[in-house]
PADO-183333 format. One record per residue (C-alpha): residue number from 1; residue in three letters; y, z, x. Coordinates in steps of 0.5 Angstrom, whole numbers, padded with zeros to 4 digits. Layout:
<sites>
tike;pator;py;pz;px
NUM;ALA;Y;Z;X
...
</sites>
This chain:
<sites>
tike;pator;py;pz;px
1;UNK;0000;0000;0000
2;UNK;0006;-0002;0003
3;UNK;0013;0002;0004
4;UNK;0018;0000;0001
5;UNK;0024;0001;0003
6;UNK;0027;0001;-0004
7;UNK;0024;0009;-0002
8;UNK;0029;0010;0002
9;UNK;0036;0012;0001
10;UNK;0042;0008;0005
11;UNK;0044;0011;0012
12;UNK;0050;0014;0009
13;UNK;0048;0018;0003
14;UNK;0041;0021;0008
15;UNK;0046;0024;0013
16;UNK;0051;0027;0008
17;UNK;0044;0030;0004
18;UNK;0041;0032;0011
19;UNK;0048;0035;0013
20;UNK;0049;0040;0008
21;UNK;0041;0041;0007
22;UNK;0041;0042;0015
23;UNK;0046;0048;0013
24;UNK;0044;0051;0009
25;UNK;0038;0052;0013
26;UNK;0042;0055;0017
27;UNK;0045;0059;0013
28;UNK;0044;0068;0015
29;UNK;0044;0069;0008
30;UNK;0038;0064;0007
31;UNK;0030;0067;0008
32;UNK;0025;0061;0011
33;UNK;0022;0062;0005
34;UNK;0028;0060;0001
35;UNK;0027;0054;0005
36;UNK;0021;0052;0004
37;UNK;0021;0052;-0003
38;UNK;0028;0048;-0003
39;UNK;0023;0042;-0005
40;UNK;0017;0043;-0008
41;UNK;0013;0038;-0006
42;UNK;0005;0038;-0008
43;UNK;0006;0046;-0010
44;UNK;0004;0053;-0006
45;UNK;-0003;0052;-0002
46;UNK;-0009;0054;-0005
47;UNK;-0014;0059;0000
48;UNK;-0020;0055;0002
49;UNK;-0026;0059;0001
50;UNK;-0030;0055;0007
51;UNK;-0025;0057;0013
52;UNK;-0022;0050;0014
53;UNK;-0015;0049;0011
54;UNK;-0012;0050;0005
55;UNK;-0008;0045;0001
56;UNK;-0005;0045;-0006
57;UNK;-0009;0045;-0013
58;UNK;-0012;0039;-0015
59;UNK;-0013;0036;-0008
60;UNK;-0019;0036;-0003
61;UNK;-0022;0034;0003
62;UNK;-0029;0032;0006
63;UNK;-0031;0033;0013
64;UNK;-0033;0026;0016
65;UNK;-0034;0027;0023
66;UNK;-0036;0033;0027
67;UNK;-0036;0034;0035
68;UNK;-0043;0034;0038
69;UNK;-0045;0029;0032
70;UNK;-0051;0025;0035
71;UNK;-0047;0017;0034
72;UNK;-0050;0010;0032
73;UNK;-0050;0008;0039
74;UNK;-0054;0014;0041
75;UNK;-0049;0017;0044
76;UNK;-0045;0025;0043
77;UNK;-0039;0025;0039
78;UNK;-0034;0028;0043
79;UNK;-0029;0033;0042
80;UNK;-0022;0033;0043
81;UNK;-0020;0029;0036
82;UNK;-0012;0027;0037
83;UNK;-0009;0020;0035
84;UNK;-0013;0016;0030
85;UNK;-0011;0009;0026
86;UNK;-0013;0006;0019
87;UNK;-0016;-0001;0019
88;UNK;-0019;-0005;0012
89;UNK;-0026;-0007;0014
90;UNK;-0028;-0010;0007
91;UNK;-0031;-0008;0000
92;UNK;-0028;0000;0000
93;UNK;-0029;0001;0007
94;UNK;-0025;0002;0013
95;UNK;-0026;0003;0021
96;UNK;-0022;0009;0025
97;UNK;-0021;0009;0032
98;UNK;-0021;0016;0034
99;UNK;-0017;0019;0041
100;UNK;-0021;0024;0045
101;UNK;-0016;0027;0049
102;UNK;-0021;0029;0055
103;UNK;-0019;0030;0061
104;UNK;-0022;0031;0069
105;UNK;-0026;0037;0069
106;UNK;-0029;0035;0060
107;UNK;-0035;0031;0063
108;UNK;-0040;0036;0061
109;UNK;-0037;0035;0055
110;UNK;-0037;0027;0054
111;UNK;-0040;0023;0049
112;UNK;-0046;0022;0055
113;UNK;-0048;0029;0054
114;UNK;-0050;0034;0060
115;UNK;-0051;0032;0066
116;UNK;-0049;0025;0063
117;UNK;-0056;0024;0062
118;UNK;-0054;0019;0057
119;UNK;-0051;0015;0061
120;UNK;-0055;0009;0062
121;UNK;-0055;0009;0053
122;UNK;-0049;0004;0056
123;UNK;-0047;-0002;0060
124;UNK;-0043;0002;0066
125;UNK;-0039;-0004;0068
126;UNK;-0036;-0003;0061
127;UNK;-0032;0004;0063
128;UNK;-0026;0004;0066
129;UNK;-0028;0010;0072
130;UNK;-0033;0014;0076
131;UNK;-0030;0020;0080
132;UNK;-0032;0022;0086
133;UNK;-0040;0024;0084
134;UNK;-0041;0018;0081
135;UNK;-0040;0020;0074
136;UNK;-0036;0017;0067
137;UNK;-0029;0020;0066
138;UNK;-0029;0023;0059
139;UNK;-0023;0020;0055
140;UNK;-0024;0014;0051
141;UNK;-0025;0012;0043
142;UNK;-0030;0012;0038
143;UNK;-0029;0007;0032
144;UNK;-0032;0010;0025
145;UNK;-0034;0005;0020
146;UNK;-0033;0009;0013
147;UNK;-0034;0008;0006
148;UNK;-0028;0009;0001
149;UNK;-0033;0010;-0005
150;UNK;-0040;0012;-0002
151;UNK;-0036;0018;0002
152;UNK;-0041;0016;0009
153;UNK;-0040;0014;0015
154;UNK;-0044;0008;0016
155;UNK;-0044;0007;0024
156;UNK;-0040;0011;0029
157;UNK;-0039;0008;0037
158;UNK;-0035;0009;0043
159;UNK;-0031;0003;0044
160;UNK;-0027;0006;0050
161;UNK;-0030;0010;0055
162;UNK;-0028;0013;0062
163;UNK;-0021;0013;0061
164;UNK;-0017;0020;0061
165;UNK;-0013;0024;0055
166;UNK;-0014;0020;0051
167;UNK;-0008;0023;0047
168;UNK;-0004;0019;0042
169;UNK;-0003;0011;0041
170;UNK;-0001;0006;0035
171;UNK;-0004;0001;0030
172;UNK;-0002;-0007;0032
173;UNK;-0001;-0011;0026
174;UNK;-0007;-0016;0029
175;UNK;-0012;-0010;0027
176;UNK;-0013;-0007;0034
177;UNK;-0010;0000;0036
178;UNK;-0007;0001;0042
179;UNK;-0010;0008;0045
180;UNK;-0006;0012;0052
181;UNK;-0008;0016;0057
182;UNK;-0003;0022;0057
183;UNK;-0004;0024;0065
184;UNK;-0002;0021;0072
185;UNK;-0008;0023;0075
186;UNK;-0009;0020;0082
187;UNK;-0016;0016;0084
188;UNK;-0019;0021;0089
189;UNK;-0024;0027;0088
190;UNK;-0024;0027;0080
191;UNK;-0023;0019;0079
192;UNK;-0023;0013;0082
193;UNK;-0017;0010;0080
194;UNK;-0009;0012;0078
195;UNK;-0009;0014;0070
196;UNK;-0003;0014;0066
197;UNK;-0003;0007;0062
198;UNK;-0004;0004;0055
199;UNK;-0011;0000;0053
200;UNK;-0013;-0004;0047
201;UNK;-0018;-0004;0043
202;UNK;-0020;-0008;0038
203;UNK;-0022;-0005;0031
204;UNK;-0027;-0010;0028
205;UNK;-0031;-0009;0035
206;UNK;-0039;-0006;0036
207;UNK;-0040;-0003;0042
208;UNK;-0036;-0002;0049
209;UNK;-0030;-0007;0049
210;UNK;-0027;-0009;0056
211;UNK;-0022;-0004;0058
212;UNK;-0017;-0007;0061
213;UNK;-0010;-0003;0063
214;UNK;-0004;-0006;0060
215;UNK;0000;-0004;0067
216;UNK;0006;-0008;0064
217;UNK;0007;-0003;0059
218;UNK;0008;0003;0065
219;UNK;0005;0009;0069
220;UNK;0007;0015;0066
221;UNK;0005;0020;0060
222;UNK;0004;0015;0055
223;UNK;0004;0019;0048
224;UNK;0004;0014;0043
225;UNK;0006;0007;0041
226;UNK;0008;0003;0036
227;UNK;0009;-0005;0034
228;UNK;0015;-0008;0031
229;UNK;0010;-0014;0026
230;UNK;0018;-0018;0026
231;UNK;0018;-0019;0033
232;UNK;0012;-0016;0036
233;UNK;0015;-0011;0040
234;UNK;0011;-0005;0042
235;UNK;0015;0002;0042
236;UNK;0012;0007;0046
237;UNK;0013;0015;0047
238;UNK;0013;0020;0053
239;UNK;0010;0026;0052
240;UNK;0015;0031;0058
241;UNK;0021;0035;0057
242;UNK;0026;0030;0061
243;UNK;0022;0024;0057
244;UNK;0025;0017;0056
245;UNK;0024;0013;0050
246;UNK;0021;0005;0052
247;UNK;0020;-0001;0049
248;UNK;0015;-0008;0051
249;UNK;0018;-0014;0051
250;UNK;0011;-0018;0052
251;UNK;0010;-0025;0054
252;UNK;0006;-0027;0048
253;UNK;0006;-0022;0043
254;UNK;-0002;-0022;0042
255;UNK;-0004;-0023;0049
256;UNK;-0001;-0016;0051
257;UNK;-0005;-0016;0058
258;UNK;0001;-0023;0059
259;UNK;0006;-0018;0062
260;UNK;0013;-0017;0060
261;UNK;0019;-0013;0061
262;UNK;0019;-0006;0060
263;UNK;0026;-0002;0058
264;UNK;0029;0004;0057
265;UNK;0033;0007;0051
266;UNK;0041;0009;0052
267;UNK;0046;0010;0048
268;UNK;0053;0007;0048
269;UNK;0057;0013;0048
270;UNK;0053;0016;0054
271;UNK;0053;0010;0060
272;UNK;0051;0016;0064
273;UNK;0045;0017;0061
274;UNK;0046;0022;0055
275;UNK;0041;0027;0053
276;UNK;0038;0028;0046
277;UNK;0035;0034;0047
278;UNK;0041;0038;0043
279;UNK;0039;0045;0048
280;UNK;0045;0045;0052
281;UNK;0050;0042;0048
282;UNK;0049;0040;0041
283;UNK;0051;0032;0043
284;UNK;0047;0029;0038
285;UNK;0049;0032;0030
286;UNK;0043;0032;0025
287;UNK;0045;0026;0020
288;UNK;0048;0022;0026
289;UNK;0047;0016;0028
290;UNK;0048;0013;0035
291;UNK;0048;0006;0037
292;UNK;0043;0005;0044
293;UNK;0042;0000;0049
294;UNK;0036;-0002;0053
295;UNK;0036;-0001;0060
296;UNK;0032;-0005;0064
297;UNK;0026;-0001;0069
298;UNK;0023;-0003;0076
299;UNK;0017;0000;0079
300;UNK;0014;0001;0072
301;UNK;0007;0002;0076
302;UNK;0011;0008;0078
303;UNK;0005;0011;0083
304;UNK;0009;0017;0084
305;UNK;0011;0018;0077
306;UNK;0018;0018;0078
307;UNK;0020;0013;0072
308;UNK;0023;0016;0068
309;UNK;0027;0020;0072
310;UNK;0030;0012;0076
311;UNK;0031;0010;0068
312;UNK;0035;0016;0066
313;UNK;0039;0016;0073
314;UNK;0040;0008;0071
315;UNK;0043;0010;0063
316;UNK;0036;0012;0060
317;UNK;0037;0018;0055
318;UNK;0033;0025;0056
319;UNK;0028;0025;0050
320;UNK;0025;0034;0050
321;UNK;0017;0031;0050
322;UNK;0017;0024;0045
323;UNK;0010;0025;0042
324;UNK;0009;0022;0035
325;UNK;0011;0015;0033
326;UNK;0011;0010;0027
327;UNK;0013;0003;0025
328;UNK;0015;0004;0018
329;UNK;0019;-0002;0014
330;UNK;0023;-0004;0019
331;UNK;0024;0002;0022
332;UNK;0020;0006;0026
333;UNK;0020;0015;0027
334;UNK;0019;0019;0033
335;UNK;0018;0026;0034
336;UNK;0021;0031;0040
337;UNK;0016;0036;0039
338;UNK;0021;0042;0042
339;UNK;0026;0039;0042
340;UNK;0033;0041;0039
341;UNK;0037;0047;0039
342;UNK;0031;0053;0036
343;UNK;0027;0048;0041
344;UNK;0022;0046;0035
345;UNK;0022;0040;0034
346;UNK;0026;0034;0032
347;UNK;0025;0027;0029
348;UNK;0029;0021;0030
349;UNK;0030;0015;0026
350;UNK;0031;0008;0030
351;UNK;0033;0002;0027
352;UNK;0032;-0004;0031
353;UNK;0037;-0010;0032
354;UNK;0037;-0016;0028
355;UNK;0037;-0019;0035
356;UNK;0032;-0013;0038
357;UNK;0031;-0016;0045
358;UNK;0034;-0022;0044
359;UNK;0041;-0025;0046
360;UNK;0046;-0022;0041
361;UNK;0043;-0016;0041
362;UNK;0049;-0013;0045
363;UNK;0054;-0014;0039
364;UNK;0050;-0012;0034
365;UNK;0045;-0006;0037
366;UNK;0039;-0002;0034
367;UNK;0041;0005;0031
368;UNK;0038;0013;0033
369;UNK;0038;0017;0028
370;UNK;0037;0024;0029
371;UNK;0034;0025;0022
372;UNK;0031;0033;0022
373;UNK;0032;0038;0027
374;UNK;0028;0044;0025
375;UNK;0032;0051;0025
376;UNK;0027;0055;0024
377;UNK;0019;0054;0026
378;UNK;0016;0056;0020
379;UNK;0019;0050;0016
380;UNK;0017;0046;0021
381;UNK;0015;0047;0028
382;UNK;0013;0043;0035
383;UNK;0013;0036;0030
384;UNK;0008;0032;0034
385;UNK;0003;0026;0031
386;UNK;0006;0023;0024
387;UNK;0006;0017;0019
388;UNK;0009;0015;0014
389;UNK;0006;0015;0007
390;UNK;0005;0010;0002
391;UNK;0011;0014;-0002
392;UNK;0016;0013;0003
393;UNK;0015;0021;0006
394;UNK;0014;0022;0013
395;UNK;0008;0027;0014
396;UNK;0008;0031;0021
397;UNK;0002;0034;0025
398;UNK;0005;0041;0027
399;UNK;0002;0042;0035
400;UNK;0004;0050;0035
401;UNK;-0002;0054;0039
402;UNK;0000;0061;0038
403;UNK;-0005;0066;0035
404;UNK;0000;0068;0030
405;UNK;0003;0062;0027
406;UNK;-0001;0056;0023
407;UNK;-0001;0049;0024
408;UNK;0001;0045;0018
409;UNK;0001;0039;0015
410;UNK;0009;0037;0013
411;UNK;0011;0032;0009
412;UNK;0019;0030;0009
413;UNK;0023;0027;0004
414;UNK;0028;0021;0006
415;UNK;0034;0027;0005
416;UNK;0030;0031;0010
417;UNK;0028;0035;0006
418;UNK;0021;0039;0008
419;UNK;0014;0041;0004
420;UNK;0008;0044;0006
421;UNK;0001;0039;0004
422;UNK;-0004;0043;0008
423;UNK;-0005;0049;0013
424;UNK;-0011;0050;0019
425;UNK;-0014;0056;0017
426;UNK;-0020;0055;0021
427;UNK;-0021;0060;0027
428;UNK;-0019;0055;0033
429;UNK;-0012;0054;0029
430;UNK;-0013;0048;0034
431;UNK;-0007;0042;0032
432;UNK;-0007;0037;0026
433;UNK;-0008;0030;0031
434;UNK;-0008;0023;0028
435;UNK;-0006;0023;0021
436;UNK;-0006;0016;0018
437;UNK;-0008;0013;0010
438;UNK;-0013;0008;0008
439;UNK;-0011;0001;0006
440;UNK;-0010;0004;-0002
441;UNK;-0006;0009;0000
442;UNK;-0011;0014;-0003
443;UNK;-0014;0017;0002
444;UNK;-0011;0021;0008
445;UNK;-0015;0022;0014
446;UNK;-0013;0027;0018
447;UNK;-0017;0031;0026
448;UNK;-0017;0038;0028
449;UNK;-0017;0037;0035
450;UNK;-0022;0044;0037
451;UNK;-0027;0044;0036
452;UNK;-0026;0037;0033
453;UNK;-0027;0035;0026
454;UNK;-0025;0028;0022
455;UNK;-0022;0031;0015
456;UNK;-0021;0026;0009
457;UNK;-0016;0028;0004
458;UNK;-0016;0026;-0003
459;UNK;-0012;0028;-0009
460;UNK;-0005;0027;-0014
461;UNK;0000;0024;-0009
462;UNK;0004;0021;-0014
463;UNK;0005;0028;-0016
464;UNK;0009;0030;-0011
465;UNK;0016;0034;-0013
466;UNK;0022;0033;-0010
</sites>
């Protein structure tokens, strides 16, 4: 179901009404929970008697994927569930493709089972990396094909292996997901090779795809990625405190492996490089709109992993942890997990150029908008993967490890106001990774990455009060 931007409110009237809800928020006299209840959303959550989450009254979920499943190939799911995409794979049925955010010391934990007794289950010329004993590097993907209305997995594999934290990453409008390794780990004892890029895997595939580094898109801590389908740009996310925001201009936007140029967010008013954290100053209001200008990056393989710290020196804009990312209906949605002034969280807004990346751009720039910074982490706090909804809402994955407050499921409105769908009541209170909705909009997929667990989330959307 497509989101419409009819949905939306004009840029005009969502800052005047995210500008007085922002201060009412902060307003000493309001409680949190005073703030919370300012939209109702899908009403008050309803305890799970099995321990998992709790979610409001006529909605429920179903656990799809569990760690340590045996898979079709043979293999042992593994765990660390983070980033997902959605693919329609014909008669009611859709294929997921699952992050594993697995990192060096996790390869008694890998899909290959101890000792990686299970190695030889799979082509070894089809993993990216060994480390220095010879064994598969624990990060990748595994792909599920599900059934909508039967509700069963039909066949789930590994689609990607020895890659490393495999943390978020992005659908492409051609059917594959875009998967990236959150580190910058050096070829020595632990790998063989540098980590720290982007690799692609096509959704429809059975088996091991071909892993093959999208080098152009940069060595960093790649968080996640997004494609514009008007003009195939890939935007992508750092995930560090002094992050940057980029984008890929490919070659040839469905061979992304052709190379391309990598470039840097800026903004305009700040030629020196700007900030958008909001922590030492508060340079950016909430509601505002600021227009940017895309520096170009050189050395984008980085083997000391100083680009984002060249690009912010060359004009790039400072970014307090970039993890989440969505490519909506003509704009896209990020997240900086401990952004802002509280250090919880924001969400930024970014409306390309009707020229993104080509001549004209200069004239008639994309806009950011600093859409929602949380006052408060008990309306919304460490804002990490994202989606936006069929309905036009952004549903937000909290990523808080704190052993006294719950990670939750949030959903904001265009005005940016916040509601609660769902809170992690399992006793890991791991995070909530990887949140994306079948083809029909009816189902919500969602991970809780520890010890690792796929939830299928149905219930009234269209019930949601605003």
């Amino acid at each position: 179901m497509a989101v419409s931007r009819r949905m939306f409110l004009s840029a005009t009237a969502t800052s005047i009404a995210f500008g007085a809800f922002a201060a009412r928020a902060q307003d000493g006299g309001s409680p949190a929970e005073t703030y919370l209840n300012e939209v109702t959303g899908y009403g008050p959550l309803v305890s799970d008697p099995k321990g998992m989450i709790d979610l409001p009254a006529g909605f429920r979920y179903r656990v799809i994927a569990q760690v340590g499943e045996t898979m079709s190939d043979g293999l042992i799911l593994p765990g660390k569930f983070d980033g997902m995409g959605c693919f329609a794979a014909g008669d009611d049925k859709v294929l997921l493709v699952r992050n594993h955010e697995m990192s060096a010391s996790d390869i008694e934990k890998a899909a290959f089972g101890p000792r990686q007794s299970l190695i030889d289950r799979i082509d070894r010329s089809r993993v990216w990396d060994f480390n220095g004993d010879g064994a598969a590097l624990a990060g990748g993907t595994t792909t599920q094909l599900y059934n909508l209305k039967t509700g069963q997995t039909e066949r789930q594999h590994m689609s990607i292996a020895g890659t490393l934290v495999n943390c978020a990453g992005g659908v492409t409008p051609w059917g594959s997901w875009l998967t990236c390794e959150e580190t910058t780990i050096k070829a020595g004892a632990r790998a063989g090779k540098n980590h720290g890029y982007v690799f692609e895997v096509p959704s429809a595939h059975v088996g091991l795809v071909e892993p093959v580094a999208l080098t152009g898109m940069g060595r960093f801590k790649h968080e996640a990625a997004c494609v514009d389908p008007r003009t195939g740009v890939v935007y992508l996310t750092e995930d560090v405190a002094d992050s940057l925001f980029y984008r890929y201009l490919p070659n040839d936007r469905r061979n992304l492996a052709a190379g391309g140029r990598l470039q840097a967010l800026g903004l305009v008013d700040a030629p020196e490089g700007g900030d958008t954290r909001n922590q030492k100053e508060q340079s950016f209001p909430v509601g505002g709109w600021k227009a940017v200008r895309w520096i170009d990056l050189d050395g984008v393989d980085s083997p000391n992993d100083d680009l984002r710290r060249r690009g912010h020196k060359a004009g790039a804009a400072i970014v307090c942890r970039g993890e989440g990312l969505f490519f909506g209906e003509g704009e896209l949605y990020f997240t900086a997990t401990s952004g802002g002034a509280k250090g919880a969280g924001q969400i930024f807004r970014y409306v390309p150029s009707a020229f993104e990346g080509q001549p004209g751009e200069t004239d008639q720039p994309g806009k950011l908008q600093l859409f929602v910074e949380s006052q408060n982490g008990r309306v919304l706090d460490y804002a990490d993967n994202l989606v936006v909804a069929p309905w036009g809402h952004v549903i937000v994955c909290e990523d808080r490890y704190s052993d006294t407050l719950r990670n939750h499921l949030r959903g904001v409105t265009p005005e940016g106001k916040i509601y609660t769908l769902a809170r992690n009541v399992h006793a890991d209170n791991s995070e909530f990774a990887g949140a994306c909705f079948s083809p029909d909009g009816g189902t919500l997929f969602v991970n809780l990455q520890n010890p690792g667990f796929t939830l299928a989330i149905s219930g009234p959307w269209g019930a949601v009060k605003v």
